[in-house]
N, C-alpha and C positions, 0 to 999 in steps of 0.2 A: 821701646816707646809704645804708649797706648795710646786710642786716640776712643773719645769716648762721644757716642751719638743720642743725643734723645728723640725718641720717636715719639710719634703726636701722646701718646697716653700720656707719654713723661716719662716711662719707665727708661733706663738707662741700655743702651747698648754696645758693646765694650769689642773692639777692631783690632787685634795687636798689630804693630806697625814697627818695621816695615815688614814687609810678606812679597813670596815670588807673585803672588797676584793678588793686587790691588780689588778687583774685581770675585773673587773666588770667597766671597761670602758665605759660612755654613749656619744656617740653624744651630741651636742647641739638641742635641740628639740624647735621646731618651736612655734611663739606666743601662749601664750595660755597654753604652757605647756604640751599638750598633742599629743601624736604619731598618725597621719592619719591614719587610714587602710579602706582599700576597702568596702563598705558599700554594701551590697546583692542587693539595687539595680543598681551599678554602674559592676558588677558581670555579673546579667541579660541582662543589656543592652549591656556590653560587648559581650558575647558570642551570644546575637540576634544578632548582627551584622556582628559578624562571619559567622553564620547561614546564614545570607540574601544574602552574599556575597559571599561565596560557591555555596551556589543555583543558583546565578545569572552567575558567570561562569562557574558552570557546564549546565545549562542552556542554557548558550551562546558555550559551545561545542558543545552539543548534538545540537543546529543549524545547525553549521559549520560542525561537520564531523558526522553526523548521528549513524555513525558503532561504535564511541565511546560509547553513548547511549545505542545501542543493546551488547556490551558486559560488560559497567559495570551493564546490568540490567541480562543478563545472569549469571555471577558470584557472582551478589547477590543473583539472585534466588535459584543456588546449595547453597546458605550457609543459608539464612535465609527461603527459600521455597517460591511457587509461589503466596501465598495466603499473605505474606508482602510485595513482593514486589509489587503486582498492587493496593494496599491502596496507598503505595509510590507513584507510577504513578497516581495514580487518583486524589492525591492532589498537583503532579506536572504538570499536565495537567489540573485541576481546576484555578491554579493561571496562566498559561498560555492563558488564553482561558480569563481570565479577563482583564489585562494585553490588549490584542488583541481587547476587547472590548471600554476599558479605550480610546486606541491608534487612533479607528475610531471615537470614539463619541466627545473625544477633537479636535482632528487635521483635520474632515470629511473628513479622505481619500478614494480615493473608492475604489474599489475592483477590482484587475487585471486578466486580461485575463490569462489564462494559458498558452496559447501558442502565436507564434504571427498570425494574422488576415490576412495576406495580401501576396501577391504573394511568395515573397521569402520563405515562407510555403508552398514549394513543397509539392505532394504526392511522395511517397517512388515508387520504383520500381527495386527489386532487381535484378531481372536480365539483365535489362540495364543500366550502371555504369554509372549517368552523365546526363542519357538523361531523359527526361521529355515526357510519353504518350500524345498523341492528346486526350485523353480523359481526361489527366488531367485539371478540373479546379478550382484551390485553392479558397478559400474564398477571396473577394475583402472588403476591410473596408465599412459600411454603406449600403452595395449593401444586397438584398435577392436572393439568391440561386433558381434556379427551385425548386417547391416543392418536390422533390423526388429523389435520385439518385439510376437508375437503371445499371443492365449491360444487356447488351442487345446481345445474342444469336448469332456466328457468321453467317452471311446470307448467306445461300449456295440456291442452284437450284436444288433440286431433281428431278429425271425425273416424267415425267407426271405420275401420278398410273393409274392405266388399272379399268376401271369402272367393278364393280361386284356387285352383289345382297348383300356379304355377307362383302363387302368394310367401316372399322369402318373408323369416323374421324381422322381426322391426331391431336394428342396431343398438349394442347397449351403448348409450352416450360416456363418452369418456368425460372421468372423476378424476381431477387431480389429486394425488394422495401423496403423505408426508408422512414415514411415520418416525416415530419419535428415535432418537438415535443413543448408542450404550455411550452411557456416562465413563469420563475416566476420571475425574477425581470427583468428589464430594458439595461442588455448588449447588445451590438451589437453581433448579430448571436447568441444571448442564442438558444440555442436548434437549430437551424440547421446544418443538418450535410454536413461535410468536406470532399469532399475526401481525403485519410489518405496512405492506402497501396494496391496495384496493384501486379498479379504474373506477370512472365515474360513474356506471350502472352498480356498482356495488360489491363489485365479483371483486373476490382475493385474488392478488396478481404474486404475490410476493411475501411471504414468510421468513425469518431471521430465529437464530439459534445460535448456544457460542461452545465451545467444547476448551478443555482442559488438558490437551493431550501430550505434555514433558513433564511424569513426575520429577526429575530433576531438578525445574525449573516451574512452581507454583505461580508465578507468574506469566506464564505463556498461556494467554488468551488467544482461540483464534474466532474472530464472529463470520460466521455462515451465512449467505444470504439466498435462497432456493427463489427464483421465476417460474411462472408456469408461461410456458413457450408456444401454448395452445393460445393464451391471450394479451400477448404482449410480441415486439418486435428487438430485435438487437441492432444497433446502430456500430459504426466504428468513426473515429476522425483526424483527419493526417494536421499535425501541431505544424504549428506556422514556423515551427524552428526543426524540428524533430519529427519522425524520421525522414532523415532526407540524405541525399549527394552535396557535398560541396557546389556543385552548378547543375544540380537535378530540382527536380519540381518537388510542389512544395505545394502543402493544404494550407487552410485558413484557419484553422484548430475553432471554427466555430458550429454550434449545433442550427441546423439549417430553419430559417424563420416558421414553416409551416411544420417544425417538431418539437421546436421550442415555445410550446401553449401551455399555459396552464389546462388541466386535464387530458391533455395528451404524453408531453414528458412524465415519465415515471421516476427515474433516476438518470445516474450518471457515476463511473466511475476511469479507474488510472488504466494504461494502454502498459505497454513494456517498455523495453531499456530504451536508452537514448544510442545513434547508430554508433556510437565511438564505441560504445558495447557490444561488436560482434555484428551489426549491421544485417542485422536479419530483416526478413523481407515485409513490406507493407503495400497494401492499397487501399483506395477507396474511391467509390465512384469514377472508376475511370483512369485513375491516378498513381501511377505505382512510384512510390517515392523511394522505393529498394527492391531490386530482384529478388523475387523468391529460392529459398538455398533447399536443394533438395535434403528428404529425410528429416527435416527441423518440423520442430512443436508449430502448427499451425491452425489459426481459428479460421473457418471459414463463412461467411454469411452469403448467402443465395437469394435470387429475388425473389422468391415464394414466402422468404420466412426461415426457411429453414438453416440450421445453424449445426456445423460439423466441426471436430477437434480430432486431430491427426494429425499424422507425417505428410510431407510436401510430398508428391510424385507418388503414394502410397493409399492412404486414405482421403486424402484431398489432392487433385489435380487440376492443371488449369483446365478454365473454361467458361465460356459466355454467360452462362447461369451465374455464376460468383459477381457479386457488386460489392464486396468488398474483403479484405481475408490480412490476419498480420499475424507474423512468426514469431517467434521471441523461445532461444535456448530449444532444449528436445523435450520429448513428451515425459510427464513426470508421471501420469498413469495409463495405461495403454491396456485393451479390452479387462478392465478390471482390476489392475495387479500394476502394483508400484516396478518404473522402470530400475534395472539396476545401475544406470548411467547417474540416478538418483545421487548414487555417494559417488561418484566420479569428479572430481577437484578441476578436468582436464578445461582449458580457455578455449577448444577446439567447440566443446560440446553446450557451456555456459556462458561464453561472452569473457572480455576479459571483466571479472567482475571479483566481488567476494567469494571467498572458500564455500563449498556448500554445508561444510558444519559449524561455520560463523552463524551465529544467531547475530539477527535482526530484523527489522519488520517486511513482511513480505507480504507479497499478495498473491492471488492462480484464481484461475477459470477451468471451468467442470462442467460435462454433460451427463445426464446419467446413461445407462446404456439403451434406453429408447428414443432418447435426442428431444427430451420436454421436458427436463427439467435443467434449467440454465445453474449452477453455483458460483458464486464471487465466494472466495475465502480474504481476510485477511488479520494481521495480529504480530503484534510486537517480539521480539523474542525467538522468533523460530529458524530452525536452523530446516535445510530442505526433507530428511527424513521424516520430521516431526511431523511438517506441513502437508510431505505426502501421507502421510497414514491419519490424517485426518481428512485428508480428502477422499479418501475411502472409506472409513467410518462413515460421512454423510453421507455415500450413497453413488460421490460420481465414478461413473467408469473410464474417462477419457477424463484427460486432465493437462492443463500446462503452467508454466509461471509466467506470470505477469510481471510488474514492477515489485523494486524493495526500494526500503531505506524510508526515513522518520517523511520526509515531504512527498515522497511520490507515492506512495502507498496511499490513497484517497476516494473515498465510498460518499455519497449524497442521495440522500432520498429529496423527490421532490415534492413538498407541497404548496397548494395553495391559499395566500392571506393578501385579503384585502384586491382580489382579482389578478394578483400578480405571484408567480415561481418564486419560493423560496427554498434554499438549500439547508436540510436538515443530516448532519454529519452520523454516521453509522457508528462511531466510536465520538461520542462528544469528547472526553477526555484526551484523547489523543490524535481523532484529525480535526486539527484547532488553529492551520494556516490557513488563508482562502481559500472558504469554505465557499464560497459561491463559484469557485474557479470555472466550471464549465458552464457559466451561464455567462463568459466572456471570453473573446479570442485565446486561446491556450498554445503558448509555445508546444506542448510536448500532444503526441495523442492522447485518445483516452473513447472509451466507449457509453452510448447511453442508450436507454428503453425506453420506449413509449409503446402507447397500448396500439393494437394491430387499428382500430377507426381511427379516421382521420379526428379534426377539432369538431 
Protein backbone atom coordinates (compact mmCIF):
# COMPACT_ATOMS: atom_id res chain seq x y z
CA UNK A 1 0.00 0.00 0.00
CA UNK A 2 1.04 3.66 -0.72
CA UNK A 3 -0.26 6.38 0.85
CA UNK A 4 0.41 9.55 -1.16
CA UNK A 5 0.90 13.31 0.29
CA UNK A 6 0.53 16.65 -1.36
CA UNK A 7 2.69 19.22 0.04
CA UNK A 8 1.73 23.04 -0.23
CA UNK A 9 3.41 23.36 -3.91
CA UNK A 10 1.11 20.48 -5.05
CA UNK A 11 3.71 18.42 -5.90
CA UNK A 12 2.99 14.86 -4.89
CA UNK A 13 4.75 12.98 -2.17
CA UNK A 14 4.71 9.27 -2.24
CA UNK A 15 5.13 7.08 1.66
CA UNK A 16 5.17 3.29 1.09
CA UNK A 17 2.93 1.88 3.79
CA UNK A 18 3.27 0.01 5.93
CA UNK A 19 7.06 0.50 7.09
CA UNK A 20 8.91 -0.51 10.46
CA UNK A 21 8.79 3.31 11.04
CA UNK A 22 6.06 5.37 10.40
CA UNK A 23 8.08 8.14 11.35
CA UNK A 24 11.60 7.40 9.48
CA UNK A 25 10.91 9.71 6.47
CA UNK A 26 13.98 9.91 3.82
CA UNK A 27 14.41 12.54 1.24
CA UNK A 28 15.04 11.56 -2.32
CA UNK A 29 18.79 11.00 -2.44
CA UNK A 30 20.88 12.10 -5.30
CA UNK A 31 22.26 9.78 -8.20
CA UNK A 32 24.08 7.08 -7.17
CA UNK A 33 22.23 6.51 -4.18
CA UNK A 34 24.35 7.80 -1.77
CA UNK A 35 24.29 11.01 0.85
CA UNK A 36 27.27 13.65 0.19
CA UNK A 37 29.08 14.66 3.27
CA UNK A 38 31.98 17.05 3.56
CA UNK A 39 35.05 15.19 2.81
CA UNK A 40 38.22 16.46 5.47
CA UNK A 41 39.74 17.69 2.74
CA UNK A 42 36.95 20.17 1.47
CA UNK A 43 36.94 20.82 5.83
CA UNK A 44 40.68 21.94 5.45
CA UNK A 45 40.33 24.04 2.62
CA UNK A 46 37.42 25.54 4.06
CA UNK A 47 38.49 26.83 7.24
CA UNK A 48 42.37 27.75 5.31
CA UNK A 49 40.39 30.17 3.79
CA UNK A 50 38.81 31.60 6.53
CA UNK A 51 42.18 31.80 8.00
CA UNK A 52 43.78 33.67 5.01
CA UNK A 53 41.02 36.02 5.03
CA UNK A 54 40.80 37.01 8.58
CA UNK A 55 44.55 37.54 8.40
CA UNK A 56 44.28 39.70 5.41
CA UNK A 57 41.81 42.00 6.92
CA UNK A 58 43.00 42.03 10.00
CA UNK A 59 46.07 42.81 8.33
CA UNK A 60 44.48 45.40 6.14
CA UNK A 61 43.40 47.18 9.72
CA UNK A 62 46.36 47.20 11.43
CA UNK A 63 47.33 49.27 8.00
CA UNK A 64 44.65 51.70 8.21
CA UNK A 65 44.31 52.47 11.94
CA UNK A 66 47.50 51.18 13.67
CA UNK A 67 46.17 51.72 17.39
CA UNK A 68 43.85 48.74 16.45
CA UNK A 69 46.88 46.51 16.08
CA UNK A 70 48.52 47.79 19.42
CA UNK A 71 45.54 46.94 21.39
CA UNK A 72 44.33 43.79 20.10
CA UNK A 73 48.05 42.63 20.64
CA UNK A 74 47.88 44.25 24.15
CA UNK A 75 44.74 42.16 25.23
CA UNK A 76 46.08 39.27 23.79
CA UNK A 77 49.08 39.59 25.61
CA UNK A 78 47.27 39.88 29.17
CA UNK A 79 45.36 36.63 28.14
CA UNK A 80 47.87 34.43 26.46
CA UNK A 81 51.22 36.24 27.72
CA UNK A 82 54.06 38.04 25.86
CA UNK A 83 56.02 35.26 24.81
CA UNK A 84 52.82 33.99 22.15
CA UNK A 85 52.10 36.75 21.24
CA UNK A 86 55.51 37.95 19.46
CA UNK A 87 55.70 34.23 17.69
CA UNK A 88 52.23 35.61 16.50
CA UNK A 89 53.87 38.75 15.32
CA UNK A 90 56.85 37.31 14.04
CA UNK A 91 54.88 35.20 11.62
CA UNK A 92 52.72 38.21 11.00
CA UNK A 93 55.50 40.24 10.07
CA UNK A 94 57.37 37.28 8.15
CA UNK A 95 54.47 37.02 5.76
CA UNK A 96 54.33 40.84 5.50
CA UNK A 97 57.73 41.47 4.68
CA UNK A 98 57.30 38.76 1.72
CA UNK A 99 54.31 39.94 0.54
CA UNK A 100 56.48 43.48 0.35
CA UNK A 101 59.04 41.78 -1.44
CA UNK A 102 56.75 39.71 -3.91
CA UNK A 103 55.22 43.54 -4.58
CA UNK A 104 58.65 45.17 -5.71
CA UNK A 105 60.22 42.29 -7.50
CA UNK A 106 56.88 41.85 -9.71
CA UNK A 107 55.72 45.39 -10.24
CA UNK A 108 59.66 47.21 -9.89
CA UNK A 109 58.27 49.74 -7.79
CA UNK A 110 60.84 51.92 -6.20
CA UNK A 111 60.93 52.99 -3.06
CA UNK A 112 59.53 56.41 -1.80
CA UNK A 113 60.87 59.30 -0.17
CA UNK A 114 59.68 59.81 3.21
CA UNK A 115 58.98 62.94 3.28
CA UNK A 116 58.53 65.46 0.39
CA UNK A 117 61.99 66.99 -1.21
CA UNK A 118 61.29 70.32 -2.26
CA UNK A 119 60.39 73.82 -1.07
CA UNK A 120 57.09 73.46 0.44
CA UNK A 121 59.00 71.22 3.03
CA UNK A 122 59.55 74.12 5.28
CA UNK A 123 61.72 74.04 8.39
CA UNK A 124 59.50 74.25 11.48
CA UNK A 125 60.01 77.31 13.56
CA UNK A 126 57.83 77.47 16.51
CA UNK A 127 57.99 80.55 17.63
CA UNK A 128 57.26 82.49 14.64
CA UNK A 129 53.53 81.21 13.36
CA UNK A 130 53.78 81.27 9.56
CA UNK A 131 57.00 82.79 8.92
CA UNK A 132 59.86 81.18 7.42
CA UNK A 133 63.89 82.09 8.85
CA UNK A 134 66.44 83.61 6.26
CA UNK A 135 68.19 80.77 7.35
CA UNK A 136 65.82 78.51 6.30
CA UNK A 137 66.89 76.45 3.30
CA UNK A 138 64.72 73.46 2.52
CA UNK A 139 66.11 70.61 0.29
CA UNK A 140 65.54 71.48 -3.63
CA UNK A 141 64.82 68.20 -5.90
CA UNK A 142 68.16 66.89 -7.61
CA UNK A 143 70.24 69.97 -6.15
CA UNK A 144 73.22 68.91 -3.28
CA UNK A 145 73.17 70.88 -0.24
CA UNK A 146 76.46 72.70 1.09
CA UNK A 147 78.20 70.00 2.70
CA UNK A 148 77.42 70.85 6.15
CA UNK A 149 74.90 72.65 8.14
CA UNK A 150 76.19 74.75 10.74
CA UNK A 151 74.71 77.51 13.18
CA UNK A 152 76.82 79.93 13.41
CA UNK A 153 77.24 82.13 16.80
CA UNK A 154 75.55 85.51 16.90
CA UNK A 155 78.30 88.22 15.79
CA UNK A 156 78.72 90.73 18.42
CA UNK A 157 81.92 93.44 18.91
CA UNK A 158 83.53 92.91 22.13
CA UNK A 159 85.58 95.65 23.33
CA UNK A 160 89.12 95.62 22.45
CA UNK A 161 90.81 93.37 25.65
CA UNK A 162 93.58 95.37 27.26
CA UNK A 163 96.99 93.35 26.26
CA UNK A 164 98.70 91.54 29.45
CA UNK A 165 101.34 89.17 30.14
CA UNK A 166 99.06 86.89 31.71
CA UNK A 167 96.02 87.51 28.61
CA UNK A 168 94.64 83.64 27.55
CA UNK A 169 93.20 83.18 23.95
CA UNK A 170 89.73 84.31 23.33
CA UNK A 171 87.69 80.53 23.11
CA UNK A 172 86.71 79.37 19.58
CA UNK A 173 82.86 79.29 19.95
CA UNK A 174 81.56 75.90 19.43
CA UNK A 175 79.79 75.24 15.61
CA UNK A 176 77.37 72.58 15.32
CA UNK A 177 78.36 70.55 12.46
CA UNK A 178 76.58 67.82 10.28
CA UNK A 179 78.35 66.56 7.56
CA UNK A 180 76.66 64.85 5.07
CA UNK A 181 76.52 61.10 5.32
CA UNK A 182 77.72 57.88 2.35
CA UNK A 183 74.83 57.10 0.48
CA UNK A 184 73.74 53.35 0.16
CA UNK A 185 71.43 53.12 -2.49
CA UNK A 186 70.77 55.69 -5.22
CA UNK A 187 67.97 58.33 -3.77
CA UNK A 188 68.09 61.78 -4.39
CA UNK A 189 69.53 63.52 -1.16
CA UNK A 190 70.12 59.88 0.56
CA UNK A 191 71.94 60.97 3.48
CA UNK A 192 72.09 64.66 3.27
CA UNK A 193 70.83 66.54 5.74
CA UNK A 194 67.60 69.03 5.83
CA UNK A 195 67.07 71.67 7.73
CA UNK A 196 64.11 70.28 10.00
CA UNK A 197 63.50 72.62 13.24
CA UNK A 198 64.65 76.11 14.39
CA UNK A 199 63.91 77.72 18.16
CA UNK A 200 62.44 81.09 18.22
CA UNK A 201 65.75 83.24 17.79
CA UNK A 202 66.27 81.62 14.65
CA UNK A 203 69.15 79.09 15.55
CA UNK A 204 68.87 75.52 13.82
CA UNK A 205 68.05 73.10 16.58
CA UNK A 206 67.37 70.07 14.54
CA UNK A 207 68.26 68.61 11.03
CA UNK A 208 66.63 65.37 9.43
CA UNK A 209 68.04 62.89 6.74
CA UNK A 210 66.84 59.40 5.52
CA UNK A 211 69.34 56.56 4.45
CA UNK A 212 68.62 53.46 2.47
CA UNK A 213 70.56 50.93 4.21
CA UNK A 214 69.01 46.88 3.24
CA UNK A 215 69.94 46.27 -0.49
CA UNK A 216 67.77 43.32 -0.04
CA UNK A 217 65.02 45.23 0.78
CA UNK A 218 64.56 48.79 -1.50
CA UNK A 219 62.03 49.60 0.80
CA UNK A 220 63.76 50.05 4.04
CA UNK A 221 63.56 53.56 4.88
CA UNK A 222 65.23 54.78 7.96
CA UNK A 223 64.69 58.88 8.71
CA UNK A 224 67.30 60.29 10.85
CA UNK A 225 66.62 63.14 13.02
CA UNK A 226 70.23 64.90 14.63
CA UNK A 227 69.51 67.68 17.77
CA UNK A 228 72.14 70.05 18.69
CA UNK A 229 72.16 69.45 22.60
CA UNK A 230 74.25 72.75 22.99
CA UNK A 231 70.49 74.41 22.38
CA UNK A 232 67.87 72.23 23.17
CA UNK A 233 66.82 70.00 26.29
CA UNK A 234 65.68 66.13 26.52
CA UNK A 235 62.58 65.43 28.37
CA UNK A 236 61.38 61.76 29.38
CA UNK A 237 57.73 60.83 30.64
CA UNK A 238 56.45 57.88 32.79
CA UNK A 239 52.67 56.81 30.47
CA UNK A 240 49.76 56.60 32.83
CA UNK A 241 49.55 52.90 32.00
CA UNK A 242 53.23 51.92 31.08
CA UNK A 243 55.88 51.48 32.58
CA UNK A 244 54.86 50.47 35.66
CA UNK A 245 54.37 47.45 38.69
CA UNK A 246 50.97 46.02 38.87
CA UNK A 247 50.66 48.05 42.39
CA UNK A 248 53.79 50.46 41.66
CA UNK A 249 53.65 54.04 40.92
CA UNK A 250 52.68 55.43 37.96
CA UNK A 251 53.25 58.92 35.69
CA UNK A 252 50.70 60.99 34.08
CA UNK A 253 52.03 60.38 30.54
CA UNK A 254 51.65 64.17 30.21
CA UNK A 255 54.08 67.03 28.96
CA UNK A 256 54.40 69.26 32.06
CA UNK A 257 52.29 72.84 31.39
CA UNK A 258 55.38 75.22 31.50
CA UNK A 259 57.12 72.85 28.53
CA UNK A 260 54.19 72.39 26.64
CA UNK A 261 54.24 76.26 24.87
CA UNK A 262 54.26 76.93 21.80
CA UNK A 263 58.07 78.13 21.20
CA UNK A 264 59.27 76.18 23.78
CA UNK A 265 58.19 72.55 22.77
CA UNK A 266 60.30 71.47 19.87
CA UNK A 267 59.23 67.83 19.35
CA UNK A 268 58.23 64.73 20.78
CA UNK A 269 58.65 61.29 20.38
CA UNK A 270 57.98 57.13 21.36
CA UNK A 271 59.70 55.82 24.85
CA UNK A 272 60.46 51.73 24.73
CA UNK A 273 58.62 48.54 25.39
CA UNK A 274 55.79 48.08 27.49
CA UNK A 275 56.93 46.29 31.05
CA UNK A 276 55.35 42.78 30.05
CA UNK A 277 58.39 43.15 27.70
CA UNK A 278 61.27 42.53 29.93
CA UNK A 279 60.45 45.17 32.55
CA UNK A 280 63.39 47.26 32.16
CA UNK A 281 64.01 50.11 34.32
CA UNK A 282 62.37 53.67 34.27
CA UNK A 283 62.22 57.00 35.91
CA UNK A 284 61.34 60.34 35.94
CA UNK A 285 61.38 63.17 38.24
CA UNK A 286 61.41 61.43 41.24
CA UNK A 287 59.42 58.35 40.16
CA UNK A 288 60.96 55.08 39.41
CA UNK A 289 58.11 53.10 37.97
CA UNK A 290 60.73 49.90 37.47
CA UNK A 291 64.14 49.20 39.08
CA UNK A 292 66.92 49.60 37.15
CA UNK A 293 68.67 46.08 35.87
CA UNK A 294 72.13 46.34 35.84
CA UNK A 295 74.39 46.11 32.51
CA UNK A 296 71.04 47.08 30.28
CA UNK A 297 70.98 49.83 27.42
CA UNK A 298 70.29 52.91 29.49
CA UNK A 299 69.49 56.64 28.64
CA UNK A 300 70.24 58.98 31.20
CA UNK A 301 69.29 62.74 31.48
CA UNK A 302 71.01 64.97 34.35
CA UNK A 303 69.93 68.35 35.70
CA UNK A 304 72.60 70.39 33.86
CA UNK A 305 71.24 69.20 30.46
CA UNK A 306 73.41 66.74 29.93
CA UNK A 307 72.28 63.45 28.32
CA UNK A 308 74.38 59.97 28.49
CA UNK A 309 73.68 56.35 26.68
CA UNK A 310 75.17 53.27 28.45
CA UNK A 311 75.05 50.23 30.64
CA UNK A 312 73.42 50.53 33.95
CA UNK A 313 76.18 50.28 36.87
CA UNK A 314 78.79 50.95 33.94
CA UNK A 315 78.62 54.01 32.05
CA UNK A 316 75.65 55.31 33.88
CA UNK A 317 75.10 54.80 37.60
CA UNK A 318 72.75 56.03 40.04
CA UNK A 319 72.75 59.27 41.42
CA UNK A 320 71.22 62.71 42.65
CA UNK A 321 72.31 64.36 39.51
CA UNK A 322 69.97 62.10 37.18
CA UNK A 323 66.16 63.48 37.04
CA UNK A 324 65.41 61.12 34.83
CA UNK A 325 66.87 57.77 33.01
CA UNK A 326 64.78 54.66 31.06
CA UNK A 327 66.26 51.15 29.99
CA UNK A 328 64.95 49.25 27.33
CA UNK A 329 66.93 45.74 26.00
CA UNK A 330 71.13 46.23 25.87
CA UNK A 331 73.28 48.67 23.96
CA UNK A 332 73.07 48.11 20.25
CA UNK A 333 76.23 50.60 19.85
CA UNK A 334 78.79 50.82 22.34
CA UNK A 335 82.00 53.28 22.02
CA UNK A 336 81.61 53.25 18.38
CA UNK A 337 81.13 49.66 17.00
CA UNK A 338 77.84 47.74 16.72
CA UNK A 339 77.39 45.36 19.91
CA UNK A 340 77.53 41.55 18.91
CA UNK A 341 74.46 40.84 21.31
CA UNK A 342 73.15 42.80 18.12
CA UNK A 343 72.24 39.31 16.43
CA UNK A 344 71.47 37.44 19.72
CA UNK A 345 67.70 36.10 19.44
CA UNK A 346 68.13 35.54 23.31
CA UNK A 347 64.48 37.03 25.60
CA UNK A 348 67.22 37.40 28.47
CA UNK A 349 68.86 40.14 26.43
CA UNK A 350 65.80 41.72 24.15
CA UNK A 351 62.67 41.51 26.11
CA UNK A 352 60.31 38.73 25.32
CA UNK A 353 59.79 40.41 22.04
CA UNK A 354 60.31 39.73 18.22
CA UNK A 355 63.45 37.88 16.64
CA UNK A 356 66.03 40.34 15.94
CA UNK A 357 66.10 39.57 12.09
CA UNK A 358 62.26 39.97 11.99
CA UNK A 359 61.94 43.13 9.99
CA UNK A 360 59.53 45.60 11.20
CA UNK A 361 59.40 49.04 12.07
CA UNK A 362 61.68 50.26 14.72
CA UNK A 363 62.96 53.01 16.34
CA UNK A 364 66.76 53.83 18.78
CA UNK A 365 68.27 56.70 20.26
CA UNK A 366 72.05 57.82 19.66
CA UNK A 367 74.67 60.10 21.06
CA UNK A 368 77.50 60.97 19.00
CA UNK A 369 80.65 60.28 20.94
CA UNK A 370 81.05 64.06 22.22
CA UNK A 371 77.45 63.87 23.89
CA UNK A 372 75.92 66.98 21.48
CA UNK A 373 74.61 65.46 19.08
CA UNK A 374 71.15 63.71 20.20
CA UNK A 375 69.72 60.99 17.04
CA UNK A 376 66.06 59.47 16.89
CA UNK A 377 66.29 56.90 14.10
CA UNK A 378 63.23 55.34 12.76
CA UNK A 379 61.64 53.32 9.57
CA UNK A 380 59.70 50.41 8.47
CA UNK A 381 61.16 47.30 7.52
CA UNK A 382 64.36 46.90 9.52
CA UNK A 383 65.53 44.11 11.01
CA UNK A 384 68.18 45.16 14.24
CA UNK A 385 71.63 44.64 12.18
CA UNK A 386 70.19 46.96 9.41
CA UNK A 387 69.20 49.54 12.11
CA UNK A 388 72.49 49.15 13.68
CA UNK A 389 74.80 49.89 10.87
CA UNK A 390 72.80 52.68 10.11
CA UNK A 391 73.23 54.16 13.29
CA UNK A 392 76.69 54.22 12.74
CA UNK A 393 76.72 55.53 9.38
CA UNK A 394 75.00 58.79 10.88
CA UNK A 395 77.55 59.37 13.10
CA UNK A 396 76.20 57.94 16.65
CA UNK A 397 78.52 56.18 18.85
CA UNK A 398 76.42 54.98 21.77
CA UNK A 399 73.32 53.86 20.82
CA UNK A 400 70.12 51.72 22.07
CA UNK A 401 66.52 50.56 20.90
CA UNK A 402 63.72 52.11 21.58
CA UNK A 403 60.13 51.12 20.54
CA UNK A 404 58.99 48.87 17.37
CA UNK A 405 56.03 47.82 15.61
CA UNK A 406 53.42 49.93 13.08
CA UNK A 407 51.77 52.34 16.33
CA UNK A 408 54.51 52.79 18.64
CA UNK A 409 57.09 53.68 16.57
CA UNK A 410 56.13 57.61 16.64
CA UNK A 411 58.19 61.05 15.77
CA UNK A 412 56.31 64.77 15.89
CA UNK A 413 57.70 67.82 15.24
CA UNK A 414 56.20 70.71 16.85
CA UNK A 415 54.82 73.76 15.33
CA UNK A 416 53.14 76.72 15.78
CA UNK A 417 49.47 78.03 13.83
CA UNK A 418 47.30 80.20 14.86
CA UNK A 419 49.19 80.59 18.55
CA UNK A 420 48.69 77.16 19.43
CA UNK A 421 51.20 73.53 19.21
CA UNK A 422 50.59 71.57 16.45
CA UNK A 423 51.86 68.13 15.75
CA UNK A 424 53.56 67.61 12.46
CA UNK A 425 54.49 63.77 11.85
CA UNK A 426 58.27 62.86 10.65
CA UNK A 427 57.01 60.13 8.22
CA UNK A 428 53.53 61.70 7.01
CA UNK A 429 52.93 58.47 5.17
CA UNK A 430 53.35 56.18 7.68
CA UNK A 431 52.96 57.69 11.29
CA UNK A 432 49.18 58.48 10.51
CA UNK A 433 47.54 57.31 14.09
CA UNK A 434 47.29 60.11 16.71
CA UNK A 435 49.36 62.15 15.51
CA UNK A 436 48.85 64.75 18.33
CA UNK A 437 49.31 62.00 20.96
CA UNK A 438 51.81 63.57 23.24
CA UNK A 439 50.18 66.86 23.41
CA UNK A 440 47.52 64.65 25.65
CA UNK A 441 47.74 62.26 28.50
CA UNK A 442 49.69 59.07 26.94
CA UNK A 443 49.21 55.54 28.38
CA UNK A 444 52.74 54.43 27.23
CA UNK A 445 56.16 56.93 27.88
CA UNK A 446 57.68 58.72 25.34
CA UNK A 447 60.17 61.55 25.29
CA UNK A 448 60.22 65.40 24.13
CA UNK A 449 62.62 68.64 23.46
CA UNK A 450 62.21 71.81 24.07
CA UNK A 451 64.70 74.53 23.57
CA UNK A 452 67.19 75.07 26.99
CA UNK A 453 64.94 79.11 27.69
CA UNK A 454 62.12 79.05 29.27
CA UNK A 455 58.68 80.61 27.22
Amino acid sequence: MRCVIFSENRNPFIIPFPMENPFDVQPSLPEGGKKRRPTLKRVLATALIALVSICAITLAAVEIWPSFGAQVANQTRNLVGPLAVARVESLVFQFQDTLKQWQYQITGQQAELPWENDPISTPILPGIPGEISAKATPAVPNARPTPSLTTNPVETQPPEPVPTESASPTPTPYVWQLEPLEPYGSMVNEGLWQPYIYDRDGNLVAARTFLQPDPARPYTIVAVVAFDLTRTRLHFVLGFNDPSLPDGPRGDGLIPPEDRQAGTLLAAFNGGFRAANGQFGAMANGIEALPPKDEFATVGIYRDGTVRIGSWGVQIVDSPELVAWRQNCRLILEDGEISPRVSNDSITDWGASISNQIVTRRSSLGLDQEAQTLYYFAGPSLSMPVLADAMLTAGAHQGMLLDINHFWVHFTAMRTQDGELVADPLIPSDMIDQIDRYLHPSPADFFYITTIEGP
